[in-house]
C-alpha positions in Angstrom: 0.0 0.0 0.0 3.3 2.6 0.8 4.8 1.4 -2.3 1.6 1.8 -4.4 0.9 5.7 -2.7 4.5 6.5 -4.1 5.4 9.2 -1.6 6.5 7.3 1.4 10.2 6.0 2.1 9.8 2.2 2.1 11.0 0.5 5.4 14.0 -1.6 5.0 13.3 -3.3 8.7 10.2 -4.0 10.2 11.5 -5.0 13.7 8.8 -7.2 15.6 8.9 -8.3 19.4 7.2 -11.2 21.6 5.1 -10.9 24.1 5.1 -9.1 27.1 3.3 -10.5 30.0 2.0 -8.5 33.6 2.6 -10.6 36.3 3.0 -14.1 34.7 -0.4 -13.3 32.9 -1.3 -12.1 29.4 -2.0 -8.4 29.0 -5.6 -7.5 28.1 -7.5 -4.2 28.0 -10.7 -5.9 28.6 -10.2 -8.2 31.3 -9.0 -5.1 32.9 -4.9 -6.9 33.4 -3.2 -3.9 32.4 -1.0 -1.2 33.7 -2.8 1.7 32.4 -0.5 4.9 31.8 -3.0 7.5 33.4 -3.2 5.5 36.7 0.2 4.8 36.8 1.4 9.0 36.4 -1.0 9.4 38.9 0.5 6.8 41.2 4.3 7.2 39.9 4.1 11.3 39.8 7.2 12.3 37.8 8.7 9.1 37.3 8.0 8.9 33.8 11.6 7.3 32.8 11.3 4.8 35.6 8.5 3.1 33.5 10.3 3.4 30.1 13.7 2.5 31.2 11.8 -0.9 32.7 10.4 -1.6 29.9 13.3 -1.1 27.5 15.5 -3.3 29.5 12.6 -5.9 29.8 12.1 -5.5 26.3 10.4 -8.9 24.6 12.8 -8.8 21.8 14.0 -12.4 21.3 11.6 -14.6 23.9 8.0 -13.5 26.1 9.4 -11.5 28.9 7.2 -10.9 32.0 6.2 -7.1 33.9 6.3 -7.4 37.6 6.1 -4.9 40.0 8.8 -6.1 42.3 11.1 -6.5 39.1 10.1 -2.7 39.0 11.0 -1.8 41.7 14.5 -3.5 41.8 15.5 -1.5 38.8 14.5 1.1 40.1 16.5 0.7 42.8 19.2 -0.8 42.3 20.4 0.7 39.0 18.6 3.9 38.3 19.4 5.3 41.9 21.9 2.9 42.7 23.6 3.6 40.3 22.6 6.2 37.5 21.2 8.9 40.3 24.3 7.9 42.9 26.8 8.8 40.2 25.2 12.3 39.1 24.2 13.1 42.3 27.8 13.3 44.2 29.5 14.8 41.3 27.1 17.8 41.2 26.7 18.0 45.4 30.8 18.0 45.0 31.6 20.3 42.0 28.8 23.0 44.2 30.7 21.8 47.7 34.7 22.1 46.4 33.9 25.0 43.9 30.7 26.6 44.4 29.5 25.1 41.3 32.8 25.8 39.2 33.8 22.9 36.7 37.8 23.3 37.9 40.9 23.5 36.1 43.0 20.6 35.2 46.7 20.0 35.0 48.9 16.9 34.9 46.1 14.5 33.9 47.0 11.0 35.2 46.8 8.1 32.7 43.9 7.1 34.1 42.3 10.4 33.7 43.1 10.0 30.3 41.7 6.5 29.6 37.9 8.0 31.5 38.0 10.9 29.1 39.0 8.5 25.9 36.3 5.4 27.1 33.8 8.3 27.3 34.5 9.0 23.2 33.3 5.5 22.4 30.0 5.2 23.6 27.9 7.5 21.1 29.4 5.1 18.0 28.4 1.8 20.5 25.2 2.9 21.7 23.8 4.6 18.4 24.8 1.3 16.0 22.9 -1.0 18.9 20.1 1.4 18.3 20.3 1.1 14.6 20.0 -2.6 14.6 17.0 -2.3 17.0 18.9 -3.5 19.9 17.0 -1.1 22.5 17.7 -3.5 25.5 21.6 -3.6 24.2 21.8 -0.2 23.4 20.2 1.1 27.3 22.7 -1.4 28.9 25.3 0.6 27.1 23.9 4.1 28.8 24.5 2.0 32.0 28.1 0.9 31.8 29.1 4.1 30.9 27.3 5.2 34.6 29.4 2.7 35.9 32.3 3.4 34.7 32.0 6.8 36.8 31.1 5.3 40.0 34.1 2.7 39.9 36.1 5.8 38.8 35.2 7.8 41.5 35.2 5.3 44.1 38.8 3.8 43.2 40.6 3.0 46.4 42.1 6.3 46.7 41.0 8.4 44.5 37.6 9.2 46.6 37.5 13.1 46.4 36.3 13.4 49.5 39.2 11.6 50.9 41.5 13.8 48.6 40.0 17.1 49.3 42.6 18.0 52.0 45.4 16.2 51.1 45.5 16.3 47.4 43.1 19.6 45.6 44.9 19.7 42.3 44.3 15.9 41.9 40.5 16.1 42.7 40.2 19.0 40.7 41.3 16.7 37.8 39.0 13.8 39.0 36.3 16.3 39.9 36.5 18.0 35.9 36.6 13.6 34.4 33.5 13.0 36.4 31.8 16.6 35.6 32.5 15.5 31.5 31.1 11.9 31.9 28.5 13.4 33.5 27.2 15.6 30.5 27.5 12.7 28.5 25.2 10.6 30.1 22.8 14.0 29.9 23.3 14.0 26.3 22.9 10.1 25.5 20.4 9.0 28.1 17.9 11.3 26.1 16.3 8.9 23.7 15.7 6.7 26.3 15.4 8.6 29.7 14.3 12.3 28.3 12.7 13.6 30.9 16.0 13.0 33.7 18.1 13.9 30.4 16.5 17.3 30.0 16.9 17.7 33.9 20.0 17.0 34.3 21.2 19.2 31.7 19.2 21.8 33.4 21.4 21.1 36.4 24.7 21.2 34.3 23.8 24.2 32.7 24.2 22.3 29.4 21.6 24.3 27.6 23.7 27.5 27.7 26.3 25.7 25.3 25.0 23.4 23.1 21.4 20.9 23.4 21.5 21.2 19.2 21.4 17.5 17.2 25.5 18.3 17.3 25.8 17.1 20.8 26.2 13.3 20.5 29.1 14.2 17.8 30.6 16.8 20.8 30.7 13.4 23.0 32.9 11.5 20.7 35.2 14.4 20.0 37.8 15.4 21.9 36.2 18.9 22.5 35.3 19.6 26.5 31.5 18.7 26.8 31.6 21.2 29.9 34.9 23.4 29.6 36.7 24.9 33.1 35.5 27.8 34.4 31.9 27.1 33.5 29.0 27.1 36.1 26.7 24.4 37.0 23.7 24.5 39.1 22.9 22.9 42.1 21.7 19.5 42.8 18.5 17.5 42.7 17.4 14.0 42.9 16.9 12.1 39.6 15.4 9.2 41.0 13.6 8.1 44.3 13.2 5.0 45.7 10.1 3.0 44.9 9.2 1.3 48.7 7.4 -1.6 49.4 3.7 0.1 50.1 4.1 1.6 46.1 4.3 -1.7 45.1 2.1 -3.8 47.2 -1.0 -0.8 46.5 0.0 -2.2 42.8 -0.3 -6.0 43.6 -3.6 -5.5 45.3 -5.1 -3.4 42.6 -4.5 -6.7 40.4 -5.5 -9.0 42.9 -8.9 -6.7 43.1 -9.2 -7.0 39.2 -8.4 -10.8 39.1 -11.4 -10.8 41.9 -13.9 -8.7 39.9 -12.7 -10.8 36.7 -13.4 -13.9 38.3 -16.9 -13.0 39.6 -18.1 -11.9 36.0 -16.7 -14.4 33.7 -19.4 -16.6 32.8 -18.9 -20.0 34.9 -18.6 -23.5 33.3 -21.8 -25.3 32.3 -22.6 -28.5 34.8 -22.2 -31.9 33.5 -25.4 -32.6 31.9 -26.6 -35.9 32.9 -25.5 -39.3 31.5 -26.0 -40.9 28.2 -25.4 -44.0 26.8 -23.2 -45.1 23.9 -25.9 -45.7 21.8 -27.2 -42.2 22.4 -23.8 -40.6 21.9 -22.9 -43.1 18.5 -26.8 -41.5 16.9 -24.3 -38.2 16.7 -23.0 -37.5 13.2 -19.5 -35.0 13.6 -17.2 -34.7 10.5 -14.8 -32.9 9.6 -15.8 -30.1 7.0 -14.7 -26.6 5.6 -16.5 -23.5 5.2 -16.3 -22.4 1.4 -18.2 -19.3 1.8 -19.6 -17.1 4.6 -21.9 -14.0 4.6 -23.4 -11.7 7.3 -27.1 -12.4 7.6 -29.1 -8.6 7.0 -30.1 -6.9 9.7 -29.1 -9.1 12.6 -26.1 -8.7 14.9 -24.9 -12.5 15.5 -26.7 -14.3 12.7 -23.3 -15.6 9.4 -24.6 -17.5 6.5 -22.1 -19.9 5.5 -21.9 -23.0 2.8 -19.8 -25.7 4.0 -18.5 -28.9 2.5 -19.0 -31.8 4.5 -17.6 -33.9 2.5 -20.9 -35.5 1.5 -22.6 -32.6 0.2 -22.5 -28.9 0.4 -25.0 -27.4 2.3 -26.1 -24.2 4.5 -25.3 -23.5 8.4 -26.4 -20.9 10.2 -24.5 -19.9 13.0 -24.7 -17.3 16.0 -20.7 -16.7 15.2 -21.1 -13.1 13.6 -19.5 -10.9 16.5 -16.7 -13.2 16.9 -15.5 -13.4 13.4 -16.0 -11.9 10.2 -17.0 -13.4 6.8 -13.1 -12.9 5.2 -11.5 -15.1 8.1 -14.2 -18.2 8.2 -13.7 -18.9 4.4 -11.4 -21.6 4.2 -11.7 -22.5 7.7 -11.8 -26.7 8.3 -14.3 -26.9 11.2 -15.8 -30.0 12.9 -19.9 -30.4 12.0 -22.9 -32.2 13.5 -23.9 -33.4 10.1 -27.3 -35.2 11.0 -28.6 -32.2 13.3 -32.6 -32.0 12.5 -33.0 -29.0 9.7 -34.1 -25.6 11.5 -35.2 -22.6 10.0 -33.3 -18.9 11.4 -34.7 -15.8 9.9 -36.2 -17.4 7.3 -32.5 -19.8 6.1 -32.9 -23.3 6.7 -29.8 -24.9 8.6 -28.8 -27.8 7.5 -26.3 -28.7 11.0 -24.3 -27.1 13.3 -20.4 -26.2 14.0 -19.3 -26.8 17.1 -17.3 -24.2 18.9 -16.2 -23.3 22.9 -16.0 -20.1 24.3 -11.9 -19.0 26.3 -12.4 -17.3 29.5 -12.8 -13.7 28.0 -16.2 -15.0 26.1 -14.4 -14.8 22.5 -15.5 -18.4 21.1 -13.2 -20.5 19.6 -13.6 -23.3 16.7 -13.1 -27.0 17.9 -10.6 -27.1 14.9 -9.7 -30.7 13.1 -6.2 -30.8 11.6 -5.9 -28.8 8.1 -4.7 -32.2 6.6 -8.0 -34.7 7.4 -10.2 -34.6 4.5 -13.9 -33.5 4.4 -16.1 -35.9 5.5 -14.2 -37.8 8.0 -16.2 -38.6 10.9 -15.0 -38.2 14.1 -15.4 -40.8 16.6 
């Protein structure tokens, strides 16, 4: 249909995931087993990127991956404040405690300096190529080792500023200027998948005053100072907060409420009618037969006309099926019959038997399929 229209770029990659289940159950709007986004902003309040970077690292993309709240939560935890918030958060309370918010002057850059500031100039080629491929879950894992990078940096046996401060300055000025650069280039290439803490944090940096332009992920892998000496950052604030036990137990219970409600309105199963006999049961007719055409009957909501080959004849069903499937989808269909049902007239069509079908715990019904490769007419025993 692009192609045909003529205007459009044609995609050269359709990337498709699997599934992604909540809580070891399969997502579905109308059974109510969602996490719906207005609920959860109203529950999460500015913790947008919490949700997205979850879900990009859970990311179905090879196998069915499964949402749970206390996986949530970890994350959450453990590597956006852990690790992510710990790291920005003492290099800004530092930079404003050492020199009132001054990125400091360097000189005599130790090696290791050196290899921070080079490691740093690799990651917009590594993450941006994962991205092109579709790797989103490869390419946010990227964003994270290059946060780690600066907490083992700055938490080297001594090389701790704060154990430096008195002994050493012009060495924590150097280490204090490494972390302030990493720093701005986790603000620049956590954006597409953290925006909201990326525009924050340059906000804190006081990144916007020299360059937020497309140019910035090519200033990360140059050799240019993302945040040159001498230039002022704000003060401090939180990117992340914990997520505590309450959040996510008020979460559980709200689907343990709509697994209750679900449960008390889902139609329950039909009691065993009483016995019959094999004689009885052998009087029943079932083969196996395919629906060659199928038509919506006028003016009803339920009512689908169909011809369908039994194998022994061709002849007309009428079936209650019509909100549950359209015409397109039945034709072709190999369904399993009750051939010697008595005629009965609907609407004014005689039918001529009956398809059998069962109904899934949502109340979508479902065909009692034979394989594709038994002929028509085979009777089922």
């Amino acid at each position: 249909m692009l192609k045909a229209h003529g205007d459009y770029v044609m995609p050269d990659n359709v990337p498709a995931n699997e599934f992604l289940n909540l809580e070891d159950d399969k997502i579905s709007t109308s059974r109510n087993w969602a996490v719906w986004l207005h609920e959860y902003l109203a529950d999460f309040p500015g913790q947008q990127d919490v949700l997205r970077y979850v879900l990009t690292a859970n990311a179905p993309e090879t196998k069915d991956n499964n949402f749970t709240w206390k996986d949530f939560q970890a994350r959450n935890n453990n590597e956006l404040v852990a690790n992510l918030g710990n790291f920005v958060n003492r290099v800004i309370v530092l930079t404003n405690k050492y020199y009132d918010g001054i990125v400091p002057e360097t000189a005599n850059l130790a090696q290791r300096d050196l290899d921070v500031l080079e490691q740093i100039k690799s990651f917009p080629k590594t993450i941006g190529d994962s991205l092109d491929r579709y790797r989103f879950r490869e390419a946010l894992q990227e964003l994270m080792n290059l946060s780690s990078i600066g907490n083992k940096y700055i938490a080297e046996e001594g090389l701790e500023p704060w154990k430096l401060a008195k002994t050493d300055p012009e060495q924590v000025q150097n280490i204090m200027y490494v972390c302030l650069q990493l720093t701005t280039a986790l603000a620049i290439l956590s954006e597409p998948f953290l925006p909201h803490t990326s525009s924050k944090l340059k906000s804190m940096l006081g990144y916007s005053l020299l360059d937020a332009e497309s140019t910035s992920w090519i200033r990360v892998a140059s050799s240019e100072p993302l945040l040159p000496s001498n230039h002022k950052i704000n003060k401090a604030e939180l990117l992340f907060s914990r997520i505590e036990d309450e959040q996510v137990t008020a979460q559980l219970e709200k689907l343990e409420a709509t697994k209750a409600a679900n449960a008390a309105t889902t139609p329950s199963l039909m009691p065993q009618k009483d016995k019959t006999n094999y004689d009885d049961f052998m009087k029943m007719d079932l083969r196996v037969g395919e629906i060659l055409t199928a038509e919506k009957m006028p003016k009803t909501d339920k009512l689908m006309v169909m011809t369908v080959d039994t194998g022994i004849d061709k002849r007309t069903i009428v079936s209650g099926i019509a909100q549950h499937f359209s015409a397109e989808e039945l034709v072709g269909r190999k369904v399993t019959v009750l051939a010697n049902l008595a005629p009965r007239k609907l609407r004014g069509v005689e039918s001529q038997g009956m398809i059998l079908l069962a109904e899934d715990p949502e109340g979508k019904l479902v065909f009692v399929n034979p394989d594709d490769a038994v002929v028509n007419g085979a009777t089922i025993a």
